[in-house]
C-alpha positions in Angstrom: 17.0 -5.7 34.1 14.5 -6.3 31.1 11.2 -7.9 31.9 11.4 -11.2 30.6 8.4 -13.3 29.3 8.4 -16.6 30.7 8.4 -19.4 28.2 5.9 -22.5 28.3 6.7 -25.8 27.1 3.8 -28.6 25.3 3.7 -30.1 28.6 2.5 -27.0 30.2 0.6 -26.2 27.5 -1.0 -29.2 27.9 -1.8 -28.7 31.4 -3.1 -24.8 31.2 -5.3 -25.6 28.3 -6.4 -28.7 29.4 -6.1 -30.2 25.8 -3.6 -32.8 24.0 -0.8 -33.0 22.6 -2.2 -33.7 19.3 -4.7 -31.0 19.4 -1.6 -28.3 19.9 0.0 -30.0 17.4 -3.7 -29.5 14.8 -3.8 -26.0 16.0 0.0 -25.4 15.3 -0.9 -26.8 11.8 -3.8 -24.6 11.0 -1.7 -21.6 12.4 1.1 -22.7 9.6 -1.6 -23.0 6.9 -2.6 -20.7 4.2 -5.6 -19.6 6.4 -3.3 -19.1 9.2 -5.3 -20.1 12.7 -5.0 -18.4 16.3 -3.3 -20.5 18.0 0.7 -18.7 18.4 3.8 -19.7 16.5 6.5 -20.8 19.1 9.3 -19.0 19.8 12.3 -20.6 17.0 15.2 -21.9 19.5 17.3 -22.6 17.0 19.6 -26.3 17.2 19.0 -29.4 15.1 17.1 -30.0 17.6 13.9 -27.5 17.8 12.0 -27.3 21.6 8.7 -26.2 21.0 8.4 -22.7 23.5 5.8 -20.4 23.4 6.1 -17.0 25.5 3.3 -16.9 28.3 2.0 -13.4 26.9 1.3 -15.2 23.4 -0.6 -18.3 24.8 -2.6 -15.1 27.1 -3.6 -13.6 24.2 -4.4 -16.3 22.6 -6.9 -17.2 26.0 -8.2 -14.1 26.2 -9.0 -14.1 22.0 -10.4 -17.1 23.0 -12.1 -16.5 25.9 -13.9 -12.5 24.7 -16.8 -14.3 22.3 -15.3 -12.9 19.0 -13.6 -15.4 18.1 -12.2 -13.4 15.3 -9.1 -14.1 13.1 -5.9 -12.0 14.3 -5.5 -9.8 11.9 -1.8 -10.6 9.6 1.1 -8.7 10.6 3.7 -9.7 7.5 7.2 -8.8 9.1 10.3 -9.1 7.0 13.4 -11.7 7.9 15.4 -9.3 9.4 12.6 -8.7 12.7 11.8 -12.2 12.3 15.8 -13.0 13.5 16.0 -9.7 15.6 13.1 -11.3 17.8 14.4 -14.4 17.2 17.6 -13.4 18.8 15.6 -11.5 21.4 13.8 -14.6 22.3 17.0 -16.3 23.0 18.9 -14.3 24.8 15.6 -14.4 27.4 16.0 -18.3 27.6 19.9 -18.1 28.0 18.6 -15.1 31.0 16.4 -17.7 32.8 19.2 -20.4 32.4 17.6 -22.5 29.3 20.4 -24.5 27.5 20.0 -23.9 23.6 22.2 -25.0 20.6 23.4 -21.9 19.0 24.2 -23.0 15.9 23.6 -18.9 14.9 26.9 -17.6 13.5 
């Protein structure tokens, strides 16, 4: 069997980082922006209806980025569509492995 990452939800996020919802909602903003922030995308569940998850190996990274007194900027990685879906995919067949209900409205 494949190690999978677990995936945390904005409640735990909430908890772990000891911030609000609002804030991970700002950072989420800023990571969207032009600038493009830190803080990690979450994992695209697909559905009309979008559960924000993030992996527990992006929100350490994002910790320890945090946490090492750089406080640089990530450096861009562009990716085209096609690994955006192949990890997409990826990320979704770990949820249906832990037992997480999605809408797979994927054809």
């Amino acid at each position: 069997m494949s190690n999978i990452d677990p995936v945390l939800c904005i409640d735990e996020l909430r908890q772990i980082l000891s911030v609000s919802t609002a804030t991970i909602y700002r950072w989420l903003a800023e990571s969207r922006s032009q600038d493009g922030g830190a803080f990690p995308l979450p994992v695209n569940t697909g559905g009309r209806k979008r559960r924000l998850l993030w992996t527990r190996s992006s929100i350490q990274a994002f910790l320890d980025n945090q946490n090492s007194g750089t406080h640089q900027q990530p450096s861009l990685n562009f990716v085209s569509a096609a690994e955006h879906r192949k990890r997409d995919r990826a990320a979704r067949q770990s949820l249906k492995a832990m037992g997480v209900k999605l809408n797979d409205s994927e054809k």
